[in-house]
C-alpha positions as CSV (number, residue, x, y, z in Angstrom):
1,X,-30.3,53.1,-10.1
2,X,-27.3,52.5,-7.3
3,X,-28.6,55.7,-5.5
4,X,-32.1,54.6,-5.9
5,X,-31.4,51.3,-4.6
6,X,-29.2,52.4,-1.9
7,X,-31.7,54.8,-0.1
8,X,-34.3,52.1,-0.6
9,X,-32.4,49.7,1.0
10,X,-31.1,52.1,4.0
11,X,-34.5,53.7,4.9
12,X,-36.2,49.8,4.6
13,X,-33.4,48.2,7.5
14,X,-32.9,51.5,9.6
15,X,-37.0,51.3,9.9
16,X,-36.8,47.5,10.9
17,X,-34.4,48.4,13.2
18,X,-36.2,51.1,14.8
19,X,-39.4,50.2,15.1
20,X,-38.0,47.1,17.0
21,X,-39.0,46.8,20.6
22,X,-35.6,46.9,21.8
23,X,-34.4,50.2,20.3
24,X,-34.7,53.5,22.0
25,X,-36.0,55.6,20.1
26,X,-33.5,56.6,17.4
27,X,-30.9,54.3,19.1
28,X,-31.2,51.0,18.3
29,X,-28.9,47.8,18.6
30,X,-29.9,46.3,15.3
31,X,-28.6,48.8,12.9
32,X,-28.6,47.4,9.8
33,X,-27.8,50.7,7.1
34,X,-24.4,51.4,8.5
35,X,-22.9,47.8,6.6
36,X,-25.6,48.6,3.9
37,X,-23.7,52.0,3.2
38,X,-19.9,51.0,4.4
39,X,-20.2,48.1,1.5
40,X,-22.1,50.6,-1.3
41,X,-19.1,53.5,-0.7
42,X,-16.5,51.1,-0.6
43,X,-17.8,49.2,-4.0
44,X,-19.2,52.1,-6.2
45,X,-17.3,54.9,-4.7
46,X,-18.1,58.0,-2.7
47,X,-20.0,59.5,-4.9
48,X,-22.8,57.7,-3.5
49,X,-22.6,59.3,-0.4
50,X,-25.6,61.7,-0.8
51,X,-28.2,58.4,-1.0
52,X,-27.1,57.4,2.6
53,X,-27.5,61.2,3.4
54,X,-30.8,61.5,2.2
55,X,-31.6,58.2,3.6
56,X,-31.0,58.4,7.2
57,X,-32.2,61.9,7.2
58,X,-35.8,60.7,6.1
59,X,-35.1,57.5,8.5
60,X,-34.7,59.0,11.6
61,X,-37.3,61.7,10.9
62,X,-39.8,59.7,10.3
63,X,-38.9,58.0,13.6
64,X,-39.6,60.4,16.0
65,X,-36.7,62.7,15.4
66,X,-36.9,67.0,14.6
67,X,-36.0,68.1,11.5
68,X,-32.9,69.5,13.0
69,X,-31.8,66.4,15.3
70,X,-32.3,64.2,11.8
71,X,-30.1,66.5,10.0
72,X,-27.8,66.0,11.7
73,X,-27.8,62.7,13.0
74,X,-27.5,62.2,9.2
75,X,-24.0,64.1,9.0
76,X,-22.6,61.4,11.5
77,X,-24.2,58.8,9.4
78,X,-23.1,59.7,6.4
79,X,-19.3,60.7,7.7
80,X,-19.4,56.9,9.4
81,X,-19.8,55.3,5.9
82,X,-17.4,58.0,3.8
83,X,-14.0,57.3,6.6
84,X,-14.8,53.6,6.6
85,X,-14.8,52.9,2.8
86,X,-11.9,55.4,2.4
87,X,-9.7,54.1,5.4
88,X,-10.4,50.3,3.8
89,X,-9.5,51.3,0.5
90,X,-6.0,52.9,1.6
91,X,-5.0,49.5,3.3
92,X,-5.6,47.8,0.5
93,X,-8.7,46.1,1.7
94,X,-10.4,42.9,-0.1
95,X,-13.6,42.6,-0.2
96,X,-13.3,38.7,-0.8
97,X,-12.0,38.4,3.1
98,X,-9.9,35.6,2.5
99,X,-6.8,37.4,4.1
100,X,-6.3,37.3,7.6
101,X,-5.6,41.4,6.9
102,X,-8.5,41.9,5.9
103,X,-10.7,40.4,8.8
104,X,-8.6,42.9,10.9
105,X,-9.0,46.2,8.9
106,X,-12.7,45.3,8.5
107,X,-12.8,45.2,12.6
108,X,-10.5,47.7,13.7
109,X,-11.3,50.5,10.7
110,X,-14.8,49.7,9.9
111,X,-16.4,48.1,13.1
112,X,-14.6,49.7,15.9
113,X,-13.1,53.1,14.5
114,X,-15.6,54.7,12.3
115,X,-18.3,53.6,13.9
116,X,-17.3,55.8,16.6
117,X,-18.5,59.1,14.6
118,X,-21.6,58.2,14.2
119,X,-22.2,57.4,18.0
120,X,-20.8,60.0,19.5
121,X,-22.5,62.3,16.8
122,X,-25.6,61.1,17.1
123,X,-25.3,60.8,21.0
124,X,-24.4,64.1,21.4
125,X,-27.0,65.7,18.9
126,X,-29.9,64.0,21.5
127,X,-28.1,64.8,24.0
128,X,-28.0,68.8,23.4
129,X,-31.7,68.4,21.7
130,X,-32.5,67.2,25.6
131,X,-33.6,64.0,24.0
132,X,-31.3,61.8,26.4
133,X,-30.5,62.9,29.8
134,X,-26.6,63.0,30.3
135,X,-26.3,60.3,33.1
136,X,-28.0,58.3,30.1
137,X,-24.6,59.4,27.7
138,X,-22.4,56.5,27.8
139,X,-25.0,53.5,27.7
140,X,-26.7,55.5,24.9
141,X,-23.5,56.0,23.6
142,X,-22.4,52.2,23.6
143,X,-25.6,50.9,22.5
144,X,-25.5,52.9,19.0
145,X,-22.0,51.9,18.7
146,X,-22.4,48.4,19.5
147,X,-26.0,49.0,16.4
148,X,-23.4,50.3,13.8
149,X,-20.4,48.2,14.4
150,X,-22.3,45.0,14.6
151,X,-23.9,46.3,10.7
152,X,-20.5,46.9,9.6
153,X,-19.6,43.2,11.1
154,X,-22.7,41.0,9.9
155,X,-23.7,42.9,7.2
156,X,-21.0,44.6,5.4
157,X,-19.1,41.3,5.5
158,X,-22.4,39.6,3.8
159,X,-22.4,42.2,0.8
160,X,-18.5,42.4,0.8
161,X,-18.5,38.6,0.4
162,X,-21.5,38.5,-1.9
163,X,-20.1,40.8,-4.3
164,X,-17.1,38.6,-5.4
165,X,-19.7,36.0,-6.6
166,X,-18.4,32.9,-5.0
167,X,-21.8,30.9,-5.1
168,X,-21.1,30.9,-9.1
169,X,-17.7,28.6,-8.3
170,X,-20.1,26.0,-6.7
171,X,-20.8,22.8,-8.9
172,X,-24.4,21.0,-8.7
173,X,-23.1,19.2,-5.6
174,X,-21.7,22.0,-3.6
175,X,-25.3,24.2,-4.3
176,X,-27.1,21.6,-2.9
177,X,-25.2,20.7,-0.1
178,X,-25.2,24.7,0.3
179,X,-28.9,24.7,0.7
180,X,-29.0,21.7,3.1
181,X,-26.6,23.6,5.2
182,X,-28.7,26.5,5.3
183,X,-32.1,24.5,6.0
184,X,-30.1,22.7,8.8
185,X,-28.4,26.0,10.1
186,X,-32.3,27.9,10.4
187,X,-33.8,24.4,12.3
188,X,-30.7,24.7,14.9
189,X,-31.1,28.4,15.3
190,X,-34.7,28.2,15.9
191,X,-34.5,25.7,18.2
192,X,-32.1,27.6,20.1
193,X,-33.6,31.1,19.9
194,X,-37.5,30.3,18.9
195,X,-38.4,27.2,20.7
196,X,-36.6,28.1,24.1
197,X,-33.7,25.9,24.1
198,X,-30.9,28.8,24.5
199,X,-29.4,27.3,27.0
200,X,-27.3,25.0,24.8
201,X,-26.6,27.5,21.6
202,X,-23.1,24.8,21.4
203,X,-25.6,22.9,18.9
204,X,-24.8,25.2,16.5
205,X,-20.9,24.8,16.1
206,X,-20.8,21.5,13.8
207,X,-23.3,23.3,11.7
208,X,-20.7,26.3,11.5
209,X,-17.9,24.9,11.2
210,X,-18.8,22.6,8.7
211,X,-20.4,25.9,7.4
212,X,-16.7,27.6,7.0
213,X,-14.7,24.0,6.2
214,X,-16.9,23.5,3.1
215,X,-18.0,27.0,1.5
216,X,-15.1,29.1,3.7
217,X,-16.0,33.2,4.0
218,X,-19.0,32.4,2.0
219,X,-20.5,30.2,4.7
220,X,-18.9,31.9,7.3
221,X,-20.6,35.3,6.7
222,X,-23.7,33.7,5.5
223,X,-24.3,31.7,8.7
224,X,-23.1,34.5,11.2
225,X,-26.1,36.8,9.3
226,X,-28.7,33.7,9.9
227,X,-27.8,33.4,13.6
228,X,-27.5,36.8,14.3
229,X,-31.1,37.6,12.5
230,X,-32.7,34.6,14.4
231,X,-31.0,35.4,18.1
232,X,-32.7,39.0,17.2
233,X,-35.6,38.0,16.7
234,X,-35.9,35.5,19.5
235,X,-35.2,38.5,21.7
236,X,-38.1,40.6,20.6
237,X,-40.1,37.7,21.1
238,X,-39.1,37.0,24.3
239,X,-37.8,33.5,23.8
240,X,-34.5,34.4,25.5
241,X,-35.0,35.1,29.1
242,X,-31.6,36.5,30.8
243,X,-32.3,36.8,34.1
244,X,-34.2,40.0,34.6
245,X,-32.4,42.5,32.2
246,X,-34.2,44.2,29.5
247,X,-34.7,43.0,26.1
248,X,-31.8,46.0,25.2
249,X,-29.4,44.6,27.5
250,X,-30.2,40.9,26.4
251,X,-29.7,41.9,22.3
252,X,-26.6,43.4,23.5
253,X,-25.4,40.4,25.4
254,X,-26.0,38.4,22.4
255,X,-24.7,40.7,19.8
256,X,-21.2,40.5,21.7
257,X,-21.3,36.9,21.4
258,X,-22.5,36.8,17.7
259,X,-19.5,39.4,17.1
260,X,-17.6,36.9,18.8
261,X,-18.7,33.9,16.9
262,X,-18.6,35.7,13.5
263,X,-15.1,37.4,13.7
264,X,-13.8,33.5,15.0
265,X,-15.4,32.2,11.4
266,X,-13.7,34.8,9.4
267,X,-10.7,34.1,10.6
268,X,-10.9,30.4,10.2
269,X,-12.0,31.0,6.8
270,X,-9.5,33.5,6.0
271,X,-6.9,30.9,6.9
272,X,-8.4,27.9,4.8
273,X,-8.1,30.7,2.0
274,X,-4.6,31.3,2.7
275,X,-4.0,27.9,3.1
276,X,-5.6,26.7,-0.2
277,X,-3.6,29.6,-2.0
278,X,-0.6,28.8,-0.7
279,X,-1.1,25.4,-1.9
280,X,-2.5,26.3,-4.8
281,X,1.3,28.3,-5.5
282,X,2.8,25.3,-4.1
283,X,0.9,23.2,-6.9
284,X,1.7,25.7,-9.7
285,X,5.4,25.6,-8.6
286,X,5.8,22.5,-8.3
287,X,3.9,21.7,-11.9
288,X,6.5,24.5,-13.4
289,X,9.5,22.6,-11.7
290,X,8.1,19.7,-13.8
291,X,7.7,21.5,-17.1
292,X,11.1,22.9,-16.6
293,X,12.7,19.4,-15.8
294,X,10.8,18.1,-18.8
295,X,12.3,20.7,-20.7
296,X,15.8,20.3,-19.6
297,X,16.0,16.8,-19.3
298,X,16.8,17.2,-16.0
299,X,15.2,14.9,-13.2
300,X,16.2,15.1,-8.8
301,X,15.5,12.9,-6.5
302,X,15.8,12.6,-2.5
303,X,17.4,9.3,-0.7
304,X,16.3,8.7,2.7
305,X,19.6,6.6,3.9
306,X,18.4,4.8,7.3
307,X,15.3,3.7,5.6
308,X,17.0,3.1,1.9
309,X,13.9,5.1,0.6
310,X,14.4,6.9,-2.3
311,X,12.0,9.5,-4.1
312,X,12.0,10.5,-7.7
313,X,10.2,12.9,-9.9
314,X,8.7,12.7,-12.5
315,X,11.2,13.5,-15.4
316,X,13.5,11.2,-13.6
317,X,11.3,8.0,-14.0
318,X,11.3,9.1,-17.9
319,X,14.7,9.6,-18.2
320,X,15.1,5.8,-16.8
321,X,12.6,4.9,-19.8
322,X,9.9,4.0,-17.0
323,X,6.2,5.5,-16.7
324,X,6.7,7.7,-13.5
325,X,5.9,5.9,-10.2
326,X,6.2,2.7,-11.5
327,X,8.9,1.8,-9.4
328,X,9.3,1.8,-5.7
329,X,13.5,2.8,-5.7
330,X,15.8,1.7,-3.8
331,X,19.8,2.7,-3.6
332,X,20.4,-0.9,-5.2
333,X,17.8,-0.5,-7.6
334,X,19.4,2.3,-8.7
335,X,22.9,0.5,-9.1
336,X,21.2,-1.8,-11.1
337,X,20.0,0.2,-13.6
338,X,23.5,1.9,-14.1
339,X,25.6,0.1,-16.7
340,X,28.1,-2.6,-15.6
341,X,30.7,-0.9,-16.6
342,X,30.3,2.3,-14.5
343,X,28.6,0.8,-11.8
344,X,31.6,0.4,-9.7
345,X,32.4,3.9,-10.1
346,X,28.7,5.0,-8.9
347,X,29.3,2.8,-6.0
348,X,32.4,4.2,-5.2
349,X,31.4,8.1,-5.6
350,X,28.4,7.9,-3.5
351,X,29.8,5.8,-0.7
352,X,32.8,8.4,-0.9
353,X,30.7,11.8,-0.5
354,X,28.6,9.7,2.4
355,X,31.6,9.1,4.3
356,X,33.2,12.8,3.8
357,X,30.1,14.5,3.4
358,X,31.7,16.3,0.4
359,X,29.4,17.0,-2.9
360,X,29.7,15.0,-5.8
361,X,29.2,14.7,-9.6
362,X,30.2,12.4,-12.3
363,X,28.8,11.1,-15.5
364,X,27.4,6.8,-16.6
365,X,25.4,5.4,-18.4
366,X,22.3,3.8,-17.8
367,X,20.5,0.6,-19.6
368,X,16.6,1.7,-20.4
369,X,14.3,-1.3,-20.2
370,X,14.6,-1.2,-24.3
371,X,18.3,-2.1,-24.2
372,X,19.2,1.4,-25.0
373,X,22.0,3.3,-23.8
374,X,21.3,6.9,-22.3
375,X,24.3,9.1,-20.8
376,X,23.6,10.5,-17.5
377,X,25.2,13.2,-15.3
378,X,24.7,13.1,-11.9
379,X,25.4,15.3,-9.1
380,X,24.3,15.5,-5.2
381,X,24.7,16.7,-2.0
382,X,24.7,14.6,1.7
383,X,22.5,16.3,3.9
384,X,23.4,15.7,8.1
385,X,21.2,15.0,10.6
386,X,21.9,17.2,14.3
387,X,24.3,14.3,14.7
388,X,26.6,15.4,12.0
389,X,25.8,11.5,10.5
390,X,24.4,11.8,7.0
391,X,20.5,11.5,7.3
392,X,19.6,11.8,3.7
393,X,21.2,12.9,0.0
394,X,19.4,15.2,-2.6
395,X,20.6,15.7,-6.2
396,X,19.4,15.5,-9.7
397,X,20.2,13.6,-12.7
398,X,20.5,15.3,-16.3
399,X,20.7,13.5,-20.0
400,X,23.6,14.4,-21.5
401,X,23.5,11.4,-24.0
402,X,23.3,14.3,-26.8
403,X,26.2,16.6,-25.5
404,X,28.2,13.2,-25.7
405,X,27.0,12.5,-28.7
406,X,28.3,16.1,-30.2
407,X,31.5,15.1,-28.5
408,X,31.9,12.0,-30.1
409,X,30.9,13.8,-33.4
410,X,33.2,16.6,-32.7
411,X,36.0,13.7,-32.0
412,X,35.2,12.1,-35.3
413,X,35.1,15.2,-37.4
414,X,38.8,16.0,-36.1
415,X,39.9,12.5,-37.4
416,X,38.4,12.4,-40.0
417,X,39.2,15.9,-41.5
418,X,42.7,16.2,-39.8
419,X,43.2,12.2,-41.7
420,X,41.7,13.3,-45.0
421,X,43.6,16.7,-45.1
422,X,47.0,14.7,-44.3
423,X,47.0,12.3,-46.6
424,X,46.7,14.7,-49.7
425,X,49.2,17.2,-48.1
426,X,51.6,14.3,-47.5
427,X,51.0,13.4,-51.6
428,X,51.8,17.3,-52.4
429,X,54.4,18.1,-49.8
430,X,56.4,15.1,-50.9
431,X,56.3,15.5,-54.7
432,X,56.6,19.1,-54.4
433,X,60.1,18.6,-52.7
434,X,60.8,15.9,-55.0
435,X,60.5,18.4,-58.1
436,X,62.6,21.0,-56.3
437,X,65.5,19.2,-55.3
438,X,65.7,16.6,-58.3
439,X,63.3,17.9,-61.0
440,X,66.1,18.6,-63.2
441,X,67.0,15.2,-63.2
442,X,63.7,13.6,-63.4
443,X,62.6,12.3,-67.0
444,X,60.0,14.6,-68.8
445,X,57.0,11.9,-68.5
446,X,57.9,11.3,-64.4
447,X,58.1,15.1,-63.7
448,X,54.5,14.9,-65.9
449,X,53.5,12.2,-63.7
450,X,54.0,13.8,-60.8
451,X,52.7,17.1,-61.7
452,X,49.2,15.6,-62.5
453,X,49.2,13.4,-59.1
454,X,49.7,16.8,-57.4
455,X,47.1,18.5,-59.6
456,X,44.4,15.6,-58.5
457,X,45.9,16.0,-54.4
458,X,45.3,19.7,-54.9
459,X,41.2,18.9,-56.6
460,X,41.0,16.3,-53.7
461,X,41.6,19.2,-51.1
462,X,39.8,21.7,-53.1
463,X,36.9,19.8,-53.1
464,X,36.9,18.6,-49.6
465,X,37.3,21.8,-48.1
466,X,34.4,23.1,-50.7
467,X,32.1,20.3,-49.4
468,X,33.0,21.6,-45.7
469,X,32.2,25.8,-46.6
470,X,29.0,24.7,-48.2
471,X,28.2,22.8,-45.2
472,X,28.8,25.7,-43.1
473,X,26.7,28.0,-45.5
474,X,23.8,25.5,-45.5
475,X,23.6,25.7,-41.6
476,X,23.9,29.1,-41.5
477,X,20.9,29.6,-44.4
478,X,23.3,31.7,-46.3
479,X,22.5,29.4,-49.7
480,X,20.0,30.6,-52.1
481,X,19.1,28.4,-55.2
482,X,18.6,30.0,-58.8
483,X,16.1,27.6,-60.5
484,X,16.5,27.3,-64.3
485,X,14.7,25.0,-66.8
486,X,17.6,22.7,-67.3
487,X,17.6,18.8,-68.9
488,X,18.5,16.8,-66.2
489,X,19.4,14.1,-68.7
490,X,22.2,16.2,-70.4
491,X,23.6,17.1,-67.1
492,X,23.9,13.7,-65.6
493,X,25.8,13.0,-68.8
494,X,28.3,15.5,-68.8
495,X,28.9,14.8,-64.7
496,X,29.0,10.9,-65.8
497,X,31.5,11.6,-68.2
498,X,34.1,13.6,-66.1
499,X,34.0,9.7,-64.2
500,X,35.5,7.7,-66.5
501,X,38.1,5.7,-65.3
502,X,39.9,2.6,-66.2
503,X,38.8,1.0,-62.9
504,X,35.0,1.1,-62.9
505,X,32.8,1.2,-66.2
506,X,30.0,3.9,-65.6
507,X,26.7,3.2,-67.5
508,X,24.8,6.1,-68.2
509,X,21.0,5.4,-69.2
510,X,19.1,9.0,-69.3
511,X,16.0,10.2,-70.5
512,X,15.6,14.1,-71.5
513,X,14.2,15.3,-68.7
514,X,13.4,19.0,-67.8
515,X,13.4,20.6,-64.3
516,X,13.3,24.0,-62.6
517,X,16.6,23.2,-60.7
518,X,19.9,25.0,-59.9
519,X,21.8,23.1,-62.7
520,X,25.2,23.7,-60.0
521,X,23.9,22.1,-57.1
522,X,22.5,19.1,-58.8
523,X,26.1,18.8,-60.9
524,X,27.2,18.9,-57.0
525,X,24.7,16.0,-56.0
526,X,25.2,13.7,-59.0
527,X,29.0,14.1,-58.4
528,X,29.1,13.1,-55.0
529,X,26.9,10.4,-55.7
530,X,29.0,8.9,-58.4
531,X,32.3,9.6,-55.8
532,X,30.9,7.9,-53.2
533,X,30.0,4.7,-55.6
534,X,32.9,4.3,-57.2
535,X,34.9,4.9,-53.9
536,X,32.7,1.9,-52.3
537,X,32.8,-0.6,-55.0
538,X,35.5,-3.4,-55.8
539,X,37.4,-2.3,-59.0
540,X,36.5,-3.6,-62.1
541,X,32.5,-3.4,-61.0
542,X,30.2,-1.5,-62.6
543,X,28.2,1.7,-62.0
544,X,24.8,3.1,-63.0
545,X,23.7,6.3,-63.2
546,X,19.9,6.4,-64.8
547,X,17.4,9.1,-65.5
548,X,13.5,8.7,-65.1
549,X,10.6,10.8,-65.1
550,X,7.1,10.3,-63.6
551,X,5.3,11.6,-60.4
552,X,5.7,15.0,-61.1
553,X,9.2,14.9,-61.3
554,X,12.9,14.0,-61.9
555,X,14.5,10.4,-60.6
556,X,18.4,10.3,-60.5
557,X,19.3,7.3,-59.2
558,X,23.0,5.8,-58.9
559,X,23.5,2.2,-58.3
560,X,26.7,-0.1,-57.6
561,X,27.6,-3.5,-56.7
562,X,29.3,-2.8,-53.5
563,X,28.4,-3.7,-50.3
564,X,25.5,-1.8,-49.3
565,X,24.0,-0.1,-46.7
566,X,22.2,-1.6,-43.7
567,X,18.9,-1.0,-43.7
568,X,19.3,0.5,-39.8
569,X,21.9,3.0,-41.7
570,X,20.0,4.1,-44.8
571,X,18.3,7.0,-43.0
572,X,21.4,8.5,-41.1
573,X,23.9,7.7,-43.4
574,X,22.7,11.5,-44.7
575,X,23.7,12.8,-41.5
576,X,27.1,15.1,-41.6
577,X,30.0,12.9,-41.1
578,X,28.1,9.7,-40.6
579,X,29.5,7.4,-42.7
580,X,26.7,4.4,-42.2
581,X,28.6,2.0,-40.1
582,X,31.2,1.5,-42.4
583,X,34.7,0.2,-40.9
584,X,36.5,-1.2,-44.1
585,X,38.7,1.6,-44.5
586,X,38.0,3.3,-47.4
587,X,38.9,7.0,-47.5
588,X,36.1,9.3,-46.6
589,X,34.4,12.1,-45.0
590,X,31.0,11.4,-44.4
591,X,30.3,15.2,-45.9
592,X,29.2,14.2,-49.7
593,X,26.1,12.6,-48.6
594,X,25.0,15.4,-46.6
595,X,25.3,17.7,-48.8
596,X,23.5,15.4,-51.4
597,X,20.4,15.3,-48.4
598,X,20.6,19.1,-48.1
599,X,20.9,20.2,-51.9
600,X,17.8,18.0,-52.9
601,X,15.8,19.6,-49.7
602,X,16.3,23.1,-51.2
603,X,14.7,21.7,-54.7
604,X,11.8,20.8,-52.2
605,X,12.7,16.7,-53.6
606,X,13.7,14.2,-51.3
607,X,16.9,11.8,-51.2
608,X,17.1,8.6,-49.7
609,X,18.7,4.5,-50.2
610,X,17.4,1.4,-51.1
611,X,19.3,-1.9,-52.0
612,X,19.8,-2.0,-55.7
613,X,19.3,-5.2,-58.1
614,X,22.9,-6.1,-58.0
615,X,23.0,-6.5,-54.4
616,X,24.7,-2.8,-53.6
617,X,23.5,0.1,-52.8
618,X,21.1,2.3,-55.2
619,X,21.3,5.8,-54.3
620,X,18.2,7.8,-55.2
621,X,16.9,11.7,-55.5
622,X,13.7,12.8,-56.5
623,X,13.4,16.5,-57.7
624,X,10.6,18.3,-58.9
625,X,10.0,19.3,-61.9
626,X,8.3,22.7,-61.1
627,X,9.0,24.9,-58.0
628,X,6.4,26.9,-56.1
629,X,5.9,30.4,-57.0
């Protein structure tokens, strides 16, 4: 089908171009089949090479040519189109044309240099056939090599253009426009070239250059192929009287201006399509510096000084709490938003690093519109004008309210633990040394006494540093359940009973209940959770520990008569090391609770607080009673 079509297609021009009044004989100035075959080669491949063979070899002898002569005018013919697409595709040639590169190989490889073999072929094969006399060799010459190049130019550019499919990128809007173009661009041309009026051929650069502006190397090749075609045919008909030169010399006359015209609209539109690409990479850039910022919390911004004009991006505006552009900044604006107490040392950094010029960098807080507190660092950089005076600053502006967060944590967990280890080793480290250097003088129930308080110091620190390795193991995933039927109900006894004391009473109110559970871990939640009541309730208060069933599962719930928990606490009180607010001193490490949160999450349940009926706090975990297979 391809080398049907493309001998179809290069018999049915070269015969137009011909049989035109203006050619001579063979040698015309409208030679269509040389872009026809450049653009075929070039798209398909080589291999069609024997269709444009064939083609101009019936071509040109039908047209008056011998056998012989046809032959091989067809050998320059076909080596034309075979070095042109070969020579483009080693550059790298785009058939789109919307590189300035590309405009030049098409000129210099395709127009210009190849063109040449099939001239001075085709020339010189008349020539020695006595067809053309030799004083007749150069104008002959010229004429078919001004015939191919301009195919190469109008036409090849048309197909090359054609064949990315740009006319299916065009909305409703931009098709019709397109077609008013077009009807416009014909009227103008035919009043230039039809209807006498060549003197002012101007009238038809709005119409192209609104041609290129809107539909770029679509319009441009499309509109140089309309006013090329109708200046053609105005010629033939003579509608375009030059002086007294020929019609020849007249189509040649025009077909340098055309090449002119056309070569001026590829280049425009190869640089709107450069231009819109670049900012096309601009716009992806900058949408991925946006995406990044969002991603690392990290916002800049630029400060014109003399006009106190300062521009944020986007992620900045959120990390202020505000909807971006919301604002028009200012430095002072900016000073406002900072908290009161770090404002003064804003202030004083900036105005230090515009005065020295030096970098700068420092951490505050700012106040979002919700009253919220959000730790910033920012950093800059003072940019001069040719004065050396500072013209403008640039920097960026990064939440680090979690880093300080971690810190504070971090800060906490050293109290804490360090104060919680002490107190225990003091207990042992003293008695033990009391037992060495005066046991033998102590009385049998005080060296008893004191053996059994450093029993329970040891337990304390067994179990706190316990509560701290199954911490670690949990955030490391190294912890793997081993569910068992077991009666919740028996083992909330047995935990409750191990909690008798003479300072709280501990009411136990269970239910057999039975649960796929890992009986250890649970032991390990209901423990904790009776720990943490009694060790927040007055003494002589009471404690409940209760066992219900419904839902589709286990309730264990443990309620005292202390204080509470604020209702702004309940949910991170589970958090490691948060202790919900609470400042009255009592001993502590903010790790039972946790690991209460964490144990019932690998049962699949759920642990939370609510306020229980005698005012304190009822602790509460939910456990199914079957887990999934």
């Amino acid at each position: 089908m391809l080398m049907a079509a493309l001998f179809g297609g290069y018999v049915g021009s070269a015969k137009v171009g011909i049989e035109l009044s203006v050619a001579h004989g063979v040698i015309t100035p409208v030679w269509a089949p040389t872009g026809i075959a450049l653009a075929a080669l070039f798209l398909y491949g080589p291999r069609l090479w024997p269709a444009v063979a064939l083609g101009a070899i019936v071509a040109n002898a039908t047209s008056g040519a011998s056998g012989v002569d046809a032959i091989l005018i067809a050998v320059g013919n076909t080596l034309e189109a075979l070095v042109g697409s070969i020579l483009l595709r080693r550059v790298g040639f785009r058939p789109a044309l919307d590189r300035m590169r590309d405009i030049f190989m098409l000129v210099s490889l395709g127009a210009v240099a190849s063109t040449a073999i099939s001239a001075t072929n085709g020339v010189t094969t008349l020539w020695l056939s006595g067809e053309i006399e030799r004083s007749h060799y150069g104008s002959e010459w010229l004429l078919w090599w001004v015939g191919d190049g301009m195919g190469d130019l109008i036409v090849a550019s048309l197909i090359f253009v054609l064949s990315t499919k740009p006319y299916l990128r065009l909305d409703r809007r931009a098709r019709l426009e397109g077609l008013v173009l077009l009807g416009l661009l014909v009227g103008v041309s035919s009043v230039v070239f039809l209807a006498g009026q060549w003197r002012y051929p101007h009238l038809l650069f709005p119409v192209l250059i609104w041609a290129v502006l809107r539909f770029h190397q679509l319009g441009a090749v499309t509109s140089s192929f309309v006013v090329a075609t109708i200046a053609v045919v105005g010629v033939v008909h003579g509608t375009i009287p030059l002086g007294d030169r020929s019609g020849t010399e007249i189509v040649q006359i025009l077909e340098a201006l055309t090449a002119g015209v056309a070569i001026s609209l590829l280049i425009l539109g190869a640089s709107l399509a450069e231009r819109m690409k670049a900012l096309n990479e601009l716009a992806r850039a900058h949408a991925s510096l946006e995406e990044a910022q969002e991603v690392a919390h990290i916002g800049s911004w630029e400060w014109d000084i003399p006009r106190d004009q300062v521009t944020w991006s986007d992620e900045l505006y959120r990390l202020w709490g505000l909807e971006p552009g919301s604002e028009t900044m200012t430095y002072e604006r900016y000073l406002d938003s900072i908290h009161p107490e770090d404002r003064e040392l804003a202030r004083k950094t900036i105005e230090g690093a515009y005065a020295g010029g030096a970098p700068f960098a420092f951490d505050h807080r700012v106040t979002l519109p919700d009253g919220r507190l959000r730790w910033i660092h920012g950093s800059g950089r003072v940019i001069a004008d040719e004065t050396g005076a500072p013209a403008r600053m640039l920097g960026t502006a990064q939440d680090i309210t979690v880093r300080r967060q971690v810190d504070e944590l971090r800060d906490s967990i050293l109290s804490t633990v360090s104060h919680e280890l002490r107190t225990p080793l003091t207990s042992i480290i003293g008695f033990a040394v009391t037992l060495r250097e005066r046991g033998a003088r102590l009385a049998e129930e005080t060296r008893r006494e004191m053996i059994d308080h450093l029993a329970q110091q040891a337990n304390k620190l067994d179990n706190l540093l316990s509560d701290l390795l199954d911490l670690d193991r949990l955030r490391h995933g190294f912890v793997r359940p081993s569910f068992r039927a077991t009666d919740i109900g028996r083992l909330v006894t047995q935990v409750a009973s191990s909690h008798v004391s003479d300072t709280h009473e501990i009411d136990v109110r269970v239910v057999s209940a039975v649960a796929e559970v890992d009986a250890p871990k649970v032991e390990r939640v209901v423990d904790n959770l009776l720990a943490n009541a009694v060790s927040h309730t007055p003494p002589g208060t009471k404690v409940s520990v209760r066992v219900e069933t419904g839902s589709g599962g286990v309730l264990i719930a443990v309620d005292d008569s202390g204080p509470g928990v604020a209702e702004e606490h309940r949910e991170a009180i589970f958090g490691i090391f948060n202790r919900g607010g609470d400042n009255d001193g009592t001993p502590g490490t903010g790790v039972g609770l946790s690991l209460v949160a964490q144990f019932t999450a690998l049962h699949g349940g759920r642990a939370w607080v609510e306020k229980s009926p005698a005012g304190g706090a009822s602790f509460r975990v939910f456990l199914p009673e079957q887990q999934p297979l």
